[in-house]
N, C-alpha and C positions, 0 to 999 in steps of 0.2 A: 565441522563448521569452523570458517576462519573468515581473518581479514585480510584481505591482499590488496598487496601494491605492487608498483613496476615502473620503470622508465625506459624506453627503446629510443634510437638515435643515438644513444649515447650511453655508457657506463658508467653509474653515479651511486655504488651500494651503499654512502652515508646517507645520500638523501634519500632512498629505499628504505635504508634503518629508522628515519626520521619520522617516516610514514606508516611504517610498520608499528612504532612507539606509541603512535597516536592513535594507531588502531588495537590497543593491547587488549582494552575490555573483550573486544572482539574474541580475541585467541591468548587467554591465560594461562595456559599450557605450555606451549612451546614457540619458538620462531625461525625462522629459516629464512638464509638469503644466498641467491646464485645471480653470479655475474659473468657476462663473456663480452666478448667485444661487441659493442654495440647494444646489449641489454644488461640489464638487472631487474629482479626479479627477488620478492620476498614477502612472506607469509606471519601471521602469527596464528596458532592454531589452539582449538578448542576442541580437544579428542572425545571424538564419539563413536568411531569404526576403527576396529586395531587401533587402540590407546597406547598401546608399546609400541607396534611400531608405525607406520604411515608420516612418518617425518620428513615435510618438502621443503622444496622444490623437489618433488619426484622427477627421476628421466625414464627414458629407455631403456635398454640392452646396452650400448654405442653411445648415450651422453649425446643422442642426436635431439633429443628433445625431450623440454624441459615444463614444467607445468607446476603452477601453485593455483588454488581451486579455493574453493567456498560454496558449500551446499552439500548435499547428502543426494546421492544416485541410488536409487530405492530396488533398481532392477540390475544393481552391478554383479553379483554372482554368477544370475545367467549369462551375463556378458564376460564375466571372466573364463565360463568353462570354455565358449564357444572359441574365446582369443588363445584358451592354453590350446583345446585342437589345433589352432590355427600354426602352433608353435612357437608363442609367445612366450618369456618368460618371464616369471613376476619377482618380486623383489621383498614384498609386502603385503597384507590382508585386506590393504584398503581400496573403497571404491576411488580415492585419486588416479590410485596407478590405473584402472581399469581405463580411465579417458586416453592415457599418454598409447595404450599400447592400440586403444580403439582408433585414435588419430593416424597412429601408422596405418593401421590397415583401411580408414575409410578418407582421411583427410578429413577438410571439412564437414564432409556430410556423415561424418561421427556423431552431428547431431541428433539425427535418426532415430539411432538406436536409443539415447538416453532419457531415462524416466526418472524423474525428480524435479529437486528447488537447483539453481547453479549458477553462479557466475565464474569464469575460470580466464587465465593465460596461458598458452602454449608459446612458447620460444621453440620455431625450427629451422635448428642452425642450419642445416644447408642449403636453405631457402631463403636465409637473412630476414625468417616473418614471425613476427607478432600476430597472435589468433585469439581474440577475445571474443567471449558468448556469455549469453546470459540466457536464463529459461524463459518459454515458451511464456507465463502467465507473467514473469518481473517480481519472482518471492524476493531471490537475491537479487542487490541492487551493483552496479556498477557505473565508476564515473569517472570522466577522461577528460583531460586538455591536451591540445596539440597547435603549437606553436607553427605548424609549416616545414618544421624539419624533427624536431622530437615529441613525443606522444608518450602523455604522463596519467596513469591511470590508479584508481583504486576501489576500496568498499566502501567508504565516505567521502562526502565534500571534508569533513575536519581535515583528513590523514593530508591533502592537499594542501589547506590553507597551514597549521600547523609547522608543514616544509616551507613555507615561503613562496607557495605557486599559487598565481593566481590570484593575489587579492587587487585586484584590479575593478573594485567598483560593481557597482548593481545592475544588473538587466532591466532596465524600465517596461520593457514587453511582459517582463516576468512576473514581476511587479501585477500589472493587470491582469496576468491571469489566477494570480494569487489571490486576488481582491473579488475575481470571479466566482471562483471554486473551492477557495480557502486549501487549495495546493497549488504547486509547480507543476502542470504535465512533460514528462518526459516529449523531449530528447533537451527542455529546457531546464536550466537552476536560476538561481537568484543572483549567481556570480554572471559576468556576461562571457566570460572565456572556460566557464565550465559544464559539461554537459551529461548528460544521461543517458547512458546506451538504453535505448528499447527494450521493453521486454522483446522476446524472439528473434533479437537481430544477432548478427556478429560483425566486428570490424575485424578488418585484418588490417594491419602497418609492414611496408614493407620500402625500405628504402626510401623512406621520406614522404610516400606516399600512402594515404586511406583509404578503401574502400568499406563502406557499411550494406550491410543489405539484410534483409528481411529475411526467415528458413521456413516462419510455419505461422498460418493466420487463423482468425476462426470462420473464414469462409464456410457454408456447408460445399461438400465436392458434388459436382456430379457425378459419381458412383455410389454416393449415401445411398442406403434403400426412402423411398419417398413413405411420408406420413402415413397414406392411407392404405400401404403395402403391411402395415402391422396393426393391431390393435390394443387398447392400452393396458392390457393384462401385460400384453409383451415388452412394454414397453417400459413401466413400474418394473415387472420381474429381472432385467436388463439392468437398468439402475441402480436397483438396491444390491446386485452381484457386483456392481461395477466400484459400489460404493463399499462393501464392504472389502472387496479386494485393495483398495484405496489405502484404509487406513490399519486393516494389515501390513502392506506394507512399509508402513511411515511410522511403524513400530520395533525397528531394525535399530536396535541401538546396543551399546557394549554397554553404556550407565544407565543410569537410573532415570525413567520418564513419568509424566504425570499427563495431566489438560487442564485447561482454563475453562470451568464450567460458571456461563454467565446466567444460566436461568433461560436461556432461549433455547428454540428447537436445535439451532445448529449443534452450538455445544452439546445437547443434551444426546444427537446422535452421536456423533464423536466417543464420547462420556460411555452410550450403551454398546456400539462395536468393541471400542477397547475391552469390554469387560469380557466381553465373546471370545479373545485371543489371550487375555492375561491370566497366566498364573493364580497369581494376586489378587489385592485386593489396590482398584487404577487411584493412583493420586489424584484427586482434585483439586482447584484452586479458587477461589471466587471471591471477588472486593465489593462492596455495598458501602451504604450510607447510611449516619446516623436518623433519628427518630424525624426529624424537622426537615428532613430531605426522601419522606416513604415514596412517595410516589415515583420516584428512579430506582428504586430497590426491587432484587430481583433474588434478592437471600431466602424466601420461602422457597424458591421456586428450584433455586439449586439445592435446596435440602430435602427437596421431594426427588432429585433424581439420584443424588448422596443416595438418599435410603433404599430407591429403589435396587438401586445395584451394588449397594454394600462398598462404597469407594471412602478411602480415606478420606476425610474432605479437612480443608482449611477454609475458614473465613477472615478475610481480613476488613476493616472500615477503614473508611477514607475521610481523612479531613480535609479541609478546603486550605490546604497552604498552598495555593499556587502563586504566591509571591517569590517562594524558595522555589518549588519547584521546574517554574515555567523558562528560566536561563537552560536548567540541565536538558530538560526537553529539547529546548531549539539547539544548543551543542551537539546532541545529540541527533539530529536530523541533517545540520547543518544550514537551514535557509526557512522561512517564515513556512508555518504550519499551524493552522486554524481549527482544525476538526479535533475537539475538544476531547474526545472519544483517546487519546495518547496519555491524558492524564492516569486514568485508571489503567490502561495497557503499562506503562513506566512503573505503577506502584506493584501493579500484581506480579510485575516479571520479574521486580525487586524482592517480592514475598515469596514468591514461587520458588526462584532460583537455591534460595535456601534447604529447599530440598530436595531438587530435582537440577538436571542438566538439560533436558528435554520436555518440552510441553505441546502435545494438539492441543490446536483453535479450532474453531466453525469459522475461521474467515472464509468468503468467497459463495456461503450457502445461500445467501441470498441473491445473489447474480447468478449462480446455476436453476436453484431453483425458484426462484423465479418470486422473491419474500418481498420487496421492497412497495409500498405504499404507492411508489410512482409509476410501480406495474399495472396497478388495479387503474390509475388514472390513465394510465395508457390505452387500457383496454375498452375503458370507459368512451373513450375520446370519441369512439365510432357512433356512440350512443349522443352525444354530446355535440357533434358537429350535424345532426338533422335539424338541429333546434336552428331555426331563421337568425341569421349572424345580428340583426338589429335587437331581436331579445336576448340573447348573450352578452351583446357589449352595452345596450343601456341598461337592463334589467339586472340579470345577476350579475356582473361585475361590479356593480355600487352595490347591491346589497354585499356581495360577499364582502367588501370592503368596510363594510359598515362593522363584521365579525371581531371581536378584540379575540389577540391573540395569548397563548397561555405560555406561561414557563416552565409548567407541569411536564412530567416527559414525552404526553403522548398530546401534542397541538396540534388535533385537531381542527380547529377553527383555523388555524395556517395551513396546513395542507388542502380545506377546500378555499381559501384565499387565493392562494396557490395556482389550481385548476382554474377557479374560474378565469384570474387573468391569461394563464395558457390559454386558455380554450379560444383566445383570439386571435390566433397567430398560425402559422404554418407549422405543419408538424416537428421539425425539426428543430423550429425554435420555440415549437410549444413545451417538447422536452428539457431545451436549453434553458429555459425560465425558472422550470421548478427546480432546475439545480443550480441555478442562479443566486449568491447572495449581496453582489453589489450586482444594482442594475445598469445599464448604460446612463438612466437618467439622475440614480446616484449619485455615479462616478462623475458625473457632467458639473456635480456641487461640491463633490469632492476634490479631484483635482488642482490643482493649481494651473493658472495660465500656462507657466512656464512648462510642467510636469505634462500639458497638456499636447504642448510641440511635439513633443519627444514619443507622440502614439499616434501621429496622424494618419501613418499607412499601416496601423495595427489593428488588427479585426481576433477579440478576446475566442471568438468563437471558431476559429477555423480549423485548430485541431480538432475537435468533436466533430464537426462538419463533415470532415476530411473520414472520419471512420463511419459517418451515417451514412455519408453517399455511396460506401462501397456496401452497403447490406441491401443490394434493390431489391434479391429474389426473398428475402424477410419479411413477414409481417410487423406489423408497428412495434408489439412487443418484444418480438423478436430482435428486433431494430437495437432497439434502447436498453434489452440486455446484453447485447454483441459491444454496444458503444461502452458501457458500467466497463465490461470487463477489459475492451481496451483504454480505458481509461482509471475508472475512480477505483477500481479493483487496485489494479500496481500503484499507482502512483498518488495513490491517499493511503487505503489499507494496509495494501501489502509492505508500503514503505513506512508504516506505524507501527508494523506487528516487527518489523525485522528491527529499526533502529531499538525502538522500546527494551525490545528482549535482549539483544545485543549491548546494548548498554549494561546489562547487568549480568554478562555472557552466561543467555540463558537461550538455545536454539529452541525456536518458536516452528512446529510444520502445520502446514494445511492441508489435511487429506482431500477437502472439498477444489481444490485447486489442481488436481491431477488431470491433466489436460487430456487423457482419452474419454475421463469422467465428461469434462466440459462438451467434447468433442458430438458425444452421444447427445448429450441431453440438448443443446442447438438444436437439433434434429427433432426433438421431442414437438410436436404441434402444441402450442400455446395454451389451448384447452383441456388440454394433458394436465399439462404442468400447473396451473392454477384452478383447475374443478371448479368449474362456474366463477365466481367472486372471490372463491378462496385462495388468499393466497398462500404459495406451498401445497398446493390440492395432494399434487401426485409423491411429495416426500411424506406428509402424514398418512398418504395412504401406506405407507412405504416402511411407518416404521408405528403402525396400526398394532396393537401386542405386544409390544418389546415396550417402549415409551408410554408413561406414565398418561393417563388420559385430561390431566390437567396441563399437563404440558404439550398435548398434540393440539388443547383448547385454547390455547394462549395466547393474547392476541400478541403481532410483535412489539416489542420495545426500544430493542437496540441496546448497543453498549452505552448508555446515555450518563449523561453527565450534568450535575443540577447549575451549570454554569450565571444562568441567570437568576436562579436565587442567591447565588455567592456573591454576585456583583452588586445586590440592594439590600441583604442582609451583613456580610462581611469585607464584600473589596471594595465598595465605593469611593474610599478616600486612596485607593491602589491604583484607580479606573483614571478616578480624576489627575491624582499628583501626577502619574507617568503621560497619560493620552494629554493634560493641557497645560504641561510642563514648556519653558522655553527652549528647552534641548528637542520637544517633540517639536515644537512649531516654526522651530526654526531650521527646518530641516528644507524646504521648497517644496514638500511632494503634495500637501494638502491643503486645503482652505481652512485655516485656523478657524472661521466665523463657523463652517459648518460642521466642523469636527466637534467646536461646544455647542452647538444646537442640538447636535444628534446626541449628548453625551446627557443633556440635559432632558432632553426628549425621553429619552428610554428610563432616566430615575425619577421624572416627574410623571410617568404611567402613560401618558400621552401615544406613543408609539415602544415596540418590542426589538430592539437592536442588537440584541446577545449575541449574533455569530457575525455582524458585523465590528463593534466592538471589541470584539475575544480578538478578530484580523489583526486590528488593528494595534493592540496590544501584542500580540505576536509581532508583527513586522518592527515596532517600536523597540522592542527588546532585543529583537536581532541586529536591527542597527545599533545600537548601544552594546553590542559585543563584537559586530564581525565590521560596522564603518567607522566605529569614534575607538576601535580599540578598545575593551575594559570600560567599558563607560566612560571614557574622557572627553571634557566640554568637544564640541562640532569644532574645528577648524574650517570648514568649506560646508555647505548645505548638499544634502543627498544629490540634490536636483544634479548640480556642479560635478560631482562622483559618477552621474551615470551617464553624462557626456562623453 
């Protein structure tokens, strides 16, 4: 696991150095920097495969090509014997060198063969080409500017801005789609000259010029064998082999590993295969809250899977400083991040790391199999669209509007709020609503005139679009979990669990994110995978015996976070000072009138604003580190900066 950086076009190893410094947490280990004409190329590492040796930029035989990586290759062995036949020879134990010597012999489509997390560069010198990839799912992130003639790249937006590249003002596009989804989706950042390789894509640079392109989608192929060619005995049996093969091999480490066991099914699989492979007895790790926040607590629930399989467990509580904490977070990301769910991911990686180098997650178990609350509405929706469109939209939509919402962890009364308003819409943007948290007519109050220019030909919704349109031969649920996983998977999760842990160089893997795993289960027919209403039908069938039966009973909860009791019990006066502060309002981006009506609204009981709020305080905080510098008074208004 490391952090990399690079410049092509041009030869610059101090500004490599610069970049690499500010990726340290990253790779506290070791550092490494190669330069030739025309690139540079450097690393900082955090030894997890051959700790002795594996010290890059690895090359080749010939010094024809050069490679510094980031991520764990889980199936490099077998790739290594097949390259020593080949008559390769290695230099090293580690899976890095296995890519340089895979690249001779396949080129690009080296990608192929590799099963893991990955983001990497290749420099080949007789090519004069730069070879960036990132993996299929986007565990490791990668991120790149390019000027027109050199192309500057790394493992964070910091390592960039840090060096002096790049701070060139805010994306107002990005902006909206922050305010949308409470992330950035990839291929966008919040910088306007900074971007985000795709998961699954690779760029190559070569003489001034890019090319990017796409290697592997979650299309089903036509060669899958079809749904009704198997039955669901075969189909569960299948799975659970695929899964436990999974995280077997994402237990390939030289040090010392554990998991984050949160009290949900995902973890608590995780949690039981480990135990199936380990020696030992598996490190656990788990964060809760105190007495006056039970209802987000999930500490029984991890102490029932503790026990059941005998695993060291750690518990840590969390206090609500997200004054101190909420700067390091967004440093730590690099650009506004709303999904509340990072607070607990930063503390536990912080508590973890203390005694482990490596930890499985259950990220991803829920877009595979299929857990999310908006699957049941999805599937619901068939049921729901016979109903005559005029009792829909006069009937239950006021009443469901009439529902006060809760802060409790499981709001209910918002998720069918939620549905009903979807349920008036076309499918695509019936999904796009419940994962909606400024709405279009929101943001219409939000806004500012001016801020308003600056979106006129921007439509928040077309990257989602753009992944639902291509899943025709899908059912609706099938739809909307193909879109999760090119979407809110990498570029909300996966980009929480990587910056989170990495901050406190601790490598985070997700065996549920193994992409032949994902591959299969797509294929899986929908009624499979959620057993009537249930959702998770086919994983609790799956892990039926092995798994504690209060925990196959449990409904879900999520990594939740008691954000809106913090804000009317403890941050109120944090909410108010910063969100209607003159430094906030004077910034052009929003309507100061509606920013204290909503501010007021949600502590007068009136209306429920917490993940618009929490936005909005994220973006506010970011500005005040990455546009006023350090927090210093505004010189010019945001608006002005993203001109």
């Amino acid at each position: 696991m490391c952090g990399i950086a690079g410049i092509a076009g041009r030869s610059d190893p101090a500004l490599v150095g610069k970049m690499c410094y500010a990726l340290s947490h990253r790779g506290p280990d070791d550092q490494g920097i190669f330069s030739d004409q025309g690139i540079s190329l450097g690393m900082r590492r955090l030894a997890i495969i051959d700790c002795q040796g594996g010290h890059q930029p690895i090359h080749n035989e010939d010094k024809s090509v050069w490679i510094v990586f980031n991520g764990e290759i889980y199936n490099y062995k077998k790739i290594r014997s097949g390259l020593v036949r080949r008559g390769h020879t290695f230099t090293t134990s580690s899976d890095t060198e296995v890519i340089v010597h895979l690249y001779e012999e396949y080129g690009e489509e080296c990608l192929g063969h590799l099963r893991g997390m990955f983001a990497f560069a290749i420099w080949d010198r007789s090519k004069e080409t730069l070879f960036l990839a990132r993996d299929r799912l986007g565990i490791k992130p990668l991120i790149y500017t390019f000027d027109g003639e050199n192309i500057v790249f790394a493992s964070e937006i910091r390592a960039l801005l840090d060096a002096g590249i790049s701070q060139d003002g805010f994306d107002p596009e990005a902006l909206n789609y922050f305010l949308t989804y409470l992330y950035v989706p990839s291929p966008r950042s919040m910088f306007r000259s900074i971007r985000k390789l795709p998961p699954a894509h690779t760029l190559t640079y070569c003489r001034g010029k890019v090319r990017i392109r796409r290697y592997w989608d979650l299309h089903m192929q036509e060669d899958r064998a079809r749904p009704e060619e198997r039955d669901e005995g075969d189909y569960r049996e299948e799975a659970a082999s695929m899964l436990r093969e999974s995280v077997r091999m994402h237990l390939v480490s030289d040090v010392p590993l554990g998991a984050f066991l949160s009290g949900g099914m995902d973890s608590a699989c995780v949690v039981a295969l480990m135990s199936e492979y380990s020696s030992g007895p598996v490190k656990t790790f788990t964060i809760g809250y105190g007495e006056e926040d039970a209802s987000f607590n999930e500490l029984d629930s991890a102490r029932i899977v503790a026990d059941a399989f005998g695993t060291d467990h750690h518990e840590f509580i969390l206090q609500p400083d997200v004054v101190s904490l909420l700067p390091d977070i967004i440093r730590a990301i690099g650009e506004p991040f709303a999904d509340s769910s990072a607070i607990p991911t930063y503390l536990i990686s912080r508590e973890t790391r203390k005694h482990v180098t490596v930890a499985l997650s259950g990220i991803g178990g829920d877009e595979v199999f299929a857990g999310y609350p908006r699957y049941l509405g999805a599937r619901l929706s068939g049921i729901y669209d016979v109903i005559p469109g005029y009792i829909r939209r006069y009937l239950f939509a006021p009443l469901a509007d009439r529902l006060p919402e809760s802060t409790r962890s499981r709001n209910v009364t918002g998720w069918i709020k939620r549905f009903a308003r979807g349920g008036l819409l076309d499918p695509v943007s019936r999904y796009l609503s419940w994962i909606t948290f400024f709405s279009p007519e929101m943001k219409e109050g939000l806004y500012s005139d001016d801020f308003k220019s600056l979106l006129r030909n921007h439509n928040e919704t077309d990257i989602h679009r753009h992944f639902f349109d291509q899943e025709g031969k899908l059912d609706y649920v099938q739809s909307v979990t193909s879109l999760d996983l090119n979407t809110y998977l990498p570029d909300d999760l996966l980009l929480m669990g990587d910056a989170m842990s990495m901050a406190h160089s601790l490598e985070l893997r997700v065996p549920f994110c193994d992409h032949k795993l994902i591959e299969f289960m797509l294929m899986v027919p929908t009624g499979m995978k959620m057993k009537g209403w249930h959702l998770k039908g086919m994983l609790r069938s799956m892990m039926k015996g092995l798994l504690p039966p209060e925990i196959l009973m449990k409904k879900k909860q999520g990594f939740m976070v008691p954000i809106g009791v913090w804000f009317k019990r403890d941050l109120q006066g944090f909410v108010r000072d910063t969100l209607l502060s003159g430094q906030a309002m004077g910034r052009g981006v929003f309507n100061p009138s509606f920013v204290e009506r909503m501010v007021r609204d949600h502590f007068e009981g009136k209306q429920v604003y917490t993940h618009q709020i929490w936005a909005l305080l994220t973006f506010e905080i970011w500005c005040r580190i990455y546009m006023d510098r350090e927090g210093c008074p505004d010189k010019e208004t945001v608006v002005s900066q993203a001109r």
